[in-house]
Every structure is written in C-alpha cells, then in structure tokens.
N, C-alpha and C positions, 0 to 999 in steps of 0.2 A: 666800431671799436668796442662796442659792449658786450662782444658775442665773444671774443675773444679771451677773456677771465674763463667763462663757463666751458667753453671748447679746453682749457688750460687744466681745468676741475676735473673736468670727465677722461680725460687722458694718465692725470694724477691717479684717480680714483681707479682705472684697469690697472694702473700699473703695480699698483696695491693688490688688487686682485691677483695679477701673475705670480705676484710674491708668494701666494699660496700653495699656488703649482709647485714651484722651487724648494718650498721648507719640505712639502708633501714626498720628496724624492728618498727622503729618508723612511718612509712607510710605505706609502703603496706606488712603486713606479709607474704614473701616467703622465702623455703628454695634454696638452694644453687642449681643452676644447675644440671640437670643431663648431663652427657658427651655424646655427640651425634656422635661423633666419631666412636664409637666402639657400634653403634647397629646393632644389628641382619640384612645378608640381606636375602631379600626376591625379588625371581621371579618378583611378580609383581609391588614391589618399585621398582627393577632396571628399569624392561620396562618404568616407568612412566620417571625416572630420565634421562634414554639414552633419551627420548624422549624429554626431555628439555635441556639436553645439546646441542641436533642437531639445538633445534630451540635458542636459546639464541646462537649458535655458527653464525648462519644466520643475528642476530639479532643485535650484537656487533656494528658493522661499522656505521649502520643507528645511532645507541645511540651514539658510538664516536661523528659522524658528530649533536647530540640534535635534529634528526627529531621525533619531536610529535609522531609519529604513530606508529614509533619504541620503543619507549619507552612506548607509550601505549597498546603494544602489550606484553613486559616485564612486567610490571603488572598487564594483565591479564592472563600471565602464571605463575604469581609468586605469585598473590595476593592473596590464602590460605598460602602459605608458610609462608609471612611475617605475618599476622594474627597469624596461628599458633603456631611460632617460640615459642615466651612466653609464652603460655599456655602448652605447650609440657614441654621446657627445667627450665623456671621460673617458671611454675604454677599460674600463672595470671588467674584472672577471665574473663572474657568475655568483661566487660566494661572497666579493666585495658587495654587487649589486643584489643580493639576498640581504645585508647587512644595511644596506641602505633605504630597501624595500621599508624594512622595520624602522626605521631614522624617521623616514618619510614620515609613514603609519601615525608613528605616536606623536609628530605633530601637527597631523593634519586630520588627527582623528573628531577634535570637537568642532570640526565645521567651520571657526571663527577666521582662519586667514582664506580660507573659500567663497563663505558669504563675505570677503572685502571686497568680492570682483564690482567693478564698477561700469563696466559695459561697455569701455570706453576701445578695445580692440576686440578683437576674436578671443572668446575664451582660451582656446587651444594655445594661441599665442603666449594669451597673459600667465597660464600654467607653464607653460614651460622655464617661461623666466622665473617663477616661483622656483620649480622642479634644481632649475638652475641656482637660484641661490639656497639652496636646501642640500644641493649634493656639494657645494664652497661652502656652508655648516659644517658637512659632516665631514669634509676633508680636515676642517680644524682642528677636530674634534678627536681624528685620530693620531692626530701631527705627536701626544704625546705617550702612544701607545707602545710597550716596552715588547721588544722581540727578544722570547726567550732560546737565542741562538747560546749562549754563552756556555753553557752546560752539555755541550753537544762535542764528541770530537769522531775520530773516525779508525779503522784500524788500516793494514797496508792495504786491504782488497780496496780501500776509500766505501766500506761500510760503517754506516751512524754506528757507534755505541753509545753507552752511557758514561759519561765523565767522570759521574761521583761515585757510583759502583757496581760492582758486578755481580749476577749470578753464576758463583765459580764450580755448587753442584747441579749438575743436565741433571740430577732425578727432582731434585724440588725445582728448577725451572721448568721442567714436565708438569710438575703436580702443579703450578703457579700459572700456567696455563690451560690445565683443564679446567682450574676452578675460574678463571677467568672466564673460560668459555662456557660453561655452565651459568653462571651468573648473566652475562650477556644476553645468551640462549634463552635464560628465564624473563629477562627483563622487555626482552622481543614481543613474548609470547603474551604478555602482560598487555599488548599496546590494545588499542581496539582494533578492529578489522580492518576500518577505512587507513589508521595511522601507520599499520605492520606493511599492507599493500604498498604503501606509496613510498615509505623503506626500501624495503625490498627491490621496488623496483627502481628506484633513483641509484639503488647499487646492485644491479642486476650482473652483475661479474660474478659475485659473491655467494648469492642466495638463487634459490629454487621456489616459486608458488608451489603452495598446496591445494588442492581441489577445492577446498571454501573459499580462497584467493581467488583464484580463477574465475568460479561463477559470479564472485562478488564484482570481477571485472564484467563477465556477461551480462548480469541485468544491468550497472552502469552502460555498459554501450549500447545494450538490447539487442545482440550479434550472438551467435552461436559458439563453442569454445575454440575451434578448429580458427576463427579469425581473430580470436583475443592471442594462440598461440604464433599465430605469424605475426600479430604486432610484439609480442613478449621477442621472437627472435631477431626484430628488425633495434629492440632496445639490447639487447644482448650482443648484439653486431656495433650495436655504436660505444658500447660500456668496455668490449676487445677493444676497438682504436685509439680508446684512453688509457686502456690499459699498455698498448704497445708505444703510443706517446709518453707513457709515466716511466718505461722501462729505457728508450734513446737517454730521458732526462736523466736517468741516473746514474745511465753510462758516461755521459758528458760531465757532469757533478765528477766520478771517479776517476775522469783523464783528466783533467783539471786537478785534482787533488797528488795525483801521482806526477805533474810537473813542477805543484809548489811543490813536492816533497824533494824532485830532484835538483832545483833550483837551488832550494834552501844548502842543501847537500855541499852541492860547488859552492856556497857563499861561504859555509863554516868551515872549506877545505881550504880556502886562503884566508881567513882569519886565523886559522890554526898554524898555517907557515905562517903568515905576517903579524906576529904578539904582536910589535910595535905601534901597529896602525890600529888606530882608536874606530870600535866599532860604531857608536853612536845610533846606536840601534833605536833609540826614542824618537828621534827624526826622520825614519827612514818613509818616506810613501813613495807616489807615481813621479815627484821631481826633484827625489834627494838628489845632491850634490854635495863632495868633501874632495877637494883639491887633494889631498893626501891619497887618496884611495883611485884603481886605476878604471880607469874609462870600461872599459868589459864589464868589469864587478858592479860599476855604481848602473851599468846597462840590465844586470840581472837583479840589483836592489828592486831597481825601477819597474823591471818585469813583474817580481814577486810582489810587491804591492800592487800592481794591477791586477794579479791574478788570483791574491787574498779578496779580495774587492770584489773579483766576481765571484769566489766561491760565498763571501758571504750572501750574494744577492742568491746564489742559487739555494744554499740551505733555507734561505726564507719562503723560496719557491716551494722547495721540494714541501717543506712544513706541511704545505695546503692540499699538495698532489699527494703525497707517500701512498696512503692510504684510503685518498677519498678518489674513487675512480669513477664519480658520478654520472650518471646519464644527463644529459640538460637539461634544465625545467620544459624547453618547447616541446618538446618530445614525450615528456611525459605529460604535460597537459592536455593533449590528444586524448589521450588513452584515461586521464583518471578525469574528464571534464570541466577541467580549472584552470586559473591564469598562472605564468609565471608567477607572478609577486606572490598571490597567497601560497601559492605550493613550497616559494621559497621560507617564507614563513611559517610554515606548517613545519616544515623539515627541520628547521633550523629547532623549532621547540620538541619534537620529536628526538635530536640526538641529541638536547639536553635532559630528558627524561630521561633517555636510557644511561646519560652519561651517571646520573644522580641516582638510578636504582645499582648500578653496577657500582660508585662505591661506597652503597651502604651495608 
C-alpha cells in the first residue's frame, strides 16, 4: 500500500513533464521523446560505449579537481553525443540542435554537474538522463521566444516582401546591394583560414574555394587536391538537394497562400451581398460557428483558419530554410576533422561575426 503514493508522484511528475512538450508547440514543433532506455543493443554500440566508459572513468577525478584539459577531453569524447541527443530523442533540426549544443556547453562547461556522477549505473546511462533534462531546460527556455513573423506579408506571386517599406527606386536597390555585397565580401575575407573554410563550405551552394582553401584542406587530410576536390563535389551535391528541397518548400508556402487569397475572396463576396449578416470576424478560427451565417460559408471560415495556421507555421519554417542551404555538420566533419557539436558551434559564432562586421 506504500508504493502506491510514490507510483502516484512519479506519474504526476511525467505528466508535468509532457506539459512542456504541449506549451513547446508554439515554438519549435516536436513530438514527445522517444525512450532511449529500452533500445536495441548492438555489438558495436557496446564496444564504442565500454569504450567511453573506461575513458570518462579515467577522466572523472581531473574534472572533480575543473582541470581544463580534463574536461576538454570529456567533450571531445562526448561531443556528438550531446549534439545528437535532440535530434535522436526530440527530433530537433540541426540548427535547433546547434543551439542546444551551446545550452549544453555553458552548463556543463565547469565540470560540477559531471563530477556528481556517482557510480551508481553506466555513466552513459546517467548522461543521458542529464542530456535529457538539459534539452526540457532548454525547451523552457525557449517557450518565450518572440517569432518575428508579424512584419512579413507577401505580394500575388505569394513572394515575402517587406511590410513596413519598400525600395521603390531599382538603382539605389542596386547600389544597396553592391554595397551590401561588398561589405559581406570584406567581412568573409577578414575571418581566418580555418573560420572562412568551414563557411564556405557548410554553404557550399554559394561559394567557390580558393587555392589556399584547398591545400589548407590537403594538409588537414594529408590527401592530395584531386581527392579534397571529389569530396568538395560530393558536399556540393548534397547542398543542390537542399537547395531543390528549399525550392518544393516554397512552392508549397505559394499554393497555400494563393488558396487563403481565394478563400478569403468567396468569404468577402457573400459578406458583400449579405450587409445584414454580422461578420464577427474576431471569433473566427478552425471551429467558428454562427447559426445566422450559412453552412458553406462557415465551411470556408473554417478552412481559412486552418489554412492561416499553416501558412503561419510555414513562414516560421521558411525563416530558417530561405537562405541557409546548409550542408550538415556530419558531412562536414569528415572533411574539416571535427565533431558535430563543435563545428555547430563554430558556425554559429562565425555568422555572428560576420553578422556584426557587416552592420558596422
């Protein structure tokens, strides 16, 4: 009879938990963990896993005592893991789990929630469930993050413009463009070697290496250039697929936008013959209902607000995609010799530098 209170608590206490999934739908749409617990093993997970046990078991005492090197040795034998974690169990995208890389990072950088492990399961184990409550942190965290959709509208082709104004002469939009590009150009040129490379080629759609790129790739791999350029065309082939993925999406985003326009159309063409019938337009979403207003009409209310709904979820989409046609950290980590997580990290402060030289 006593087990039953605490079986009550712990059921309580998930259901709390799911709550966060729920509030989280308004930011970043994921479903609900998968249980990592209970997956399949395999041969060669164990070996990798015994294998990090031994060295995180060596590794503990240095991190207890916060020496640098120890701890920088823990995250480079853990730093796919943490990268991964969200995208495995949360379904995060890539740039989410780049953002969460860094979450991690800064609070697991002095060692102290690390050296708590107490021996009492598999290290691996008891990280994950850290890993696990650290990415329900960081879902929290973003629950009140404001999506700058509202300033966004589109013209008939259902292309983004700008809401609040236009550039209505093409020659200072030209001139506002070179000097943009200029500015960028310079601010590229500015990074160092290792920072411009991994640019470039994380958006290898875009840009072109230069002969000190290149070899800077050869001694990195210690290969000749003729094999650094077949893996450059094997990232250039995967940077095309995104780019032909970014182009469906925005065909979709554009039929979509040219149905709410027709929808709306028919709705304000029987408002217009029926003055009398009271719009109540402030109530309207996916289950208006007005006994006054006729069965058809309150059927295309209902559509239109489903189908606002999803153009908003798409604009939030596109937000991420428009313009970033990246290659994926795995792919690139091959080639520049590094993990997901730091390369995600890397990048992420790289196009904050350039964001910062371009608008000074």
């Amino acid at each position: 009879m006593a087990k039953s209170p605490a079986k009550k608590k712990s059921t309580d206490s998930n259901a709390s938990e799911n709550n966060v999934y729920t509030k989280r739908k308004n930011v970043i749409q994921q479903p609900e963990p998968e249980n990592f617990a209970h997956q399949t093993s395999h041969p060669e997970i164990d070996f990798v896993r015994n294998e990090k046990e031994a060295s995180i078991k060596n590794l503990l005492p240095g991190i207890a005592q916060k020496k640098p090197q120890a701890i920088a040795e823990f995250f480079e034998i853990f730093s796919d893991d943490i990268y991964n974690f969200p995208l495995r169990m949360f379904r995060f995208n890539e740039d989410e789990a780049g953002e969460f890389y860094l979450y991690a990072f800064e609070h697991l950088r002095d060692g102290k929630k690390i050296s708590s492990f107490q021996g009492k399961a598999r290290f691996t184990t008891w990280f994950f469930a850290v890993l696990r409550n650290l990415t329900i942190d960081f879902i929290r965290s973003q629950k009140d993050k404001v999506k700058f959709t509202t300033y966004l509208k589109m013209d008939n082709s259902g292309k983004l413009v700008d809401a609040i104004e236009t550039i209505s002469d093409k020659e200072k939009a030209n001139l506002y463009e070179d000097d943009l590009f200029e500015s960028f150009n310079a601010a590229l040129i500015s990074l160092n070697l290792s920072q411009r490379v991994l640019f470039k080629l994380a958006y290898a759609w875009y840009f072109e290496l230069i002969p000190e790129e290149i070899d800077y790739l050869c001694t990195l791999n210690k290969v000749q250039p003729e094999k650094i350029m077949s893996d450059i065309h094997k990232i250039k082939s995967l940077a095309h697929e995104r780019s032909v993925e970014v182009r469906n999406f925005e065909e979709r985003l554009s039929a979509n936008f040219q149905s709410i326009s027709a929808i709306e159309s028919r709705i304000e063409i029987f408002f217009r013959e029926n003055p009398d019938i009271e719009r109540r337009r402030e109530l309207w979403d996916e289950s208006f209902y007005a006994p006054m207003i006729p069965p058809q009409i309150i059927d295309l209310i209902q559509s239109l607000m489903k189908k606002k709904k999803k153009q908003q979820s798409l604009l939030i989409s596109q937000k991420k995609s428009l313009l970033s046609i990246r290659v994926p950290y795995k792919d690139l980590g091959k080639l520049l010799k590094s993990t997901q997580g730091v390369l995600s990290v890397q990048l992420i402060r790289i196009i904050e530098k350039l964001s910062q030289s371009i608008a000074q």
